[in-house]
C-alpha positions in Angstrom: -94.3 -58.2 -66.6 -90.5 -57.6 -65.4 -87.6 -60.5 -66.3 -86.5 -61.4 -62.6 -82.7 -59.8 -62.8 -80.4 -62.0 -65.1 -83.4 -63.5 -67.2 -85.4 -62.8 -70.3 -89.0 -63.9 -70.4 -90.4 -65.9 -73.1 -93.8 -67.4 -73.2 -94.8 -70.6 -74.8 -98.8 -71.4 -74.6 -99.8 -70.3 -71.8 -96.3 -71.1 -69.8 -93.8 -68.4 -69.1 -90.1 -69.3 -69.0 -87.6 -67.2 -67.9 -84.2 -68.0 -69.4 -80.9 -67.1 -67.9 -78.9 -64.5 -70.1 -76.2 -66.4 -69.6 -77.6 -69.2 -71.8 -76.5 -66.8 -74.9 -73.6 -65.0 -75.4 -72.3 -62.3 -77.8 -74.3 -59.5 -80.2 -76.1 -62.4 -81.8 -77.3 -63.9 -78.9 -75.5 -67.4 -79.8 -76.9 -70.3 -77.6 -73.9 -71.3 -75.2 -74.6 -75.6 -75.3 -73.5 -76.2 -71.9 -75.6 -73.5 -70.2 -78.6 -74.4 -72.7 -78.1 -78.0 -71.3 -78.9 -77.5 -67.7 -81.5 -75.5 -68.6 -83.0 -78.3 -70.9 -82.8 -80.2 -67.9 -83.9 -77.8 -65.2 -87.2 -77.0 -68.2 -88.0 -80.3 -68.6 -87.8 -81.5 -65.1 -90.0 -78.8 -63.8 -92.6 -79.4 -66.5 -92.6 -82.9 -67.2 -95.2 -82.3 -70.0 -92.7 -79.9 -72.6 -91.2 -82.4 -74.7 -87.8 -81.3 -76.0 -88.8 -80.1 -79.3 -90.8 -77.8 -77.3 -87.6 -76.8 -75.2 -86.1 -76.3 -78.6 -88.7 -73.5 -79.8 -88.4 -72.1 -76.5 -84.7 -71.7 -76.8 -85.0 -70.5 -80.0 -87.5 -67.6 -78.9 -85.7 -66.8 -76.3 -82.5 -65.9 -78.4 -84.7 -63.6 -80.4 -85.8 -61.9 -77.7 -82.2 -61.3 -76.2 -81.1 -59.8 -79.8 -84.0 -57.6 -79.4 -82.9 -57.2 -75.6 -79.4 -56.1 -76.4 -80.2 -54.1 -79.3 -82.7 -52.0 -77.2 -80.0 -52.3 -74.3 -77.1 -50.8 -76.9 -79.2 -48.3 -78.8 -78.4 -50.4 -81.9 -74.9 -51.2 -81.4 -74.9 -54.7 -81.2 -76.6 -55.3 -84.2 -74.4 -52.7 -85.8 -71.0 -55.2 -84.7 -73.0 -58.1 -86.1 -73.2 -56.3 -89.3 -69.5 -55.2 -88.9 -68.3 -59.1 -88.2 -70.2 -59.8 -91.8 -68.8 -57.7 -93.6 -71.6 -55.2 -94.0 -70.1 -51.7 -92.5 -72.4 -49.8 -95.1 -75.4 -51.4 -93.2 -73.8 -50.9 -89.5 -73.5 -47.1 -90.0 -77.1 -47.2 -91.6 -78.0 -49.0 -88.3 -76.6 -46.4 -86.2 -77.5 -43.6 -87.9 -81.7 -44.4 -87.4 -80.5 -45.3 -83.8 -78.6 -41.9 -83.8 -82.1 -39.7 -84.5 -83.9 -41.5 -81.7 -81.1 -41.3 -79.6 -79.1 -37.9 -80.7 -77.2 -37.6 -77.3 -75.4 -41.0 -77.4 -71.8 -40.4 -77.4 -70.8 -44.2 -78.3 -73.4 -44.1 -81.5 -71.7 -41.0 -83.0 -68.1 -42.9 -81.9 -68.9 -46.1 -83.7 -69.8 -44.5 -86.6 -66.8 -42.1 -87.4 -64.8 -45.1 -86.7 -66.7 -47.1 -89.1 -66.6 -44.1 -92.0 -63.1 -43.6 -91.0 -62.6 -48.0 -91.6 -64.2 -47.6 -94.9 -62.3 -44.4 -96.2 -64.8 -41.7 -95.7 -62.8 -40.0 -93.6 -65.1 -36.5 -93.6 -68.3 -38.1 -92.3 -65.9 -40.2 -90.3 -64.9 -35.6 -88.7 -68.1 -35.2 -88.7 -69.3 -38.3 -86.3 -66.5 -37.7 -84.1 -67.2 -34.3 -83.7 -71.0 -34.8 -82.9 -69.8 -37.6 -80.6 -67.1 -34.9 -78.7 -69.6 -32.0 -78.6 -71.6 -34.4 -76.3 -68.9 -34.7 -73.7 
């Protein structure tokens, strides 16, 4: 089953919710409190019976299945400027790089990860990246 446009599906029991993207924002899919408000609200006034602990779980679901949305959506990207906003730029370009063999003809995973070489000081495999990413063009 399809997300109606704008929505990701999540299922709880036998219920199926679909939650607004906009309810999370950024590559880690953090909860936005106002939007997740209204939708508490809208949830719980539809379906009298979900208490809000079970709101809670459903929220929570859902902002797994965005990450796993955008990473899909990015070919690994987002994850990989997660990692990058961590710290962890050797994990990033690890990222990329099992994205980059199911996706070989993705321009902006061979760009991200020559920059991210090149920002840790490995400036050939930083050539090299580029130049896979530029051959594609």
């Amino acid at each position: 089953m399809t997300s109606p446009h704008g929505t990701i599906t999540v299922h709880h029991g036998s219920t199926t919710v679909h939650i607004p993207r906009d309810v999370f924002r950024g590559d880690d899919a953090t909860v936005v409190e106002e939007k997740a408000e209204a939708f508490r609200s809208m949830i719980m006034e539809r379906y009298p019976w979900i208490s809000s602990n079970a709101v809670d779980v459903i929220l929570n679901n859902g902002r797994r299945e965005m990450i796993s949305v955008l990473e899909e959506e990015t070919h690994g990207i987002s994850t990989a400027r997660a990692k990058v906003e961590k710290g962890d730029i050797d994990g990033a370009i690890r990222h990329l790089e099992s994205w980059a063999e199911r996706y070989p003809e993705d321009l902006d995973i061979w760009y991200m990860i020559g920059n991210l070489c090149f920002k840790k000081g490995d400036a050939e495999r930083g050539h090299k990246a580029m130049n896979r990413g530029r051959s594609l063009i």
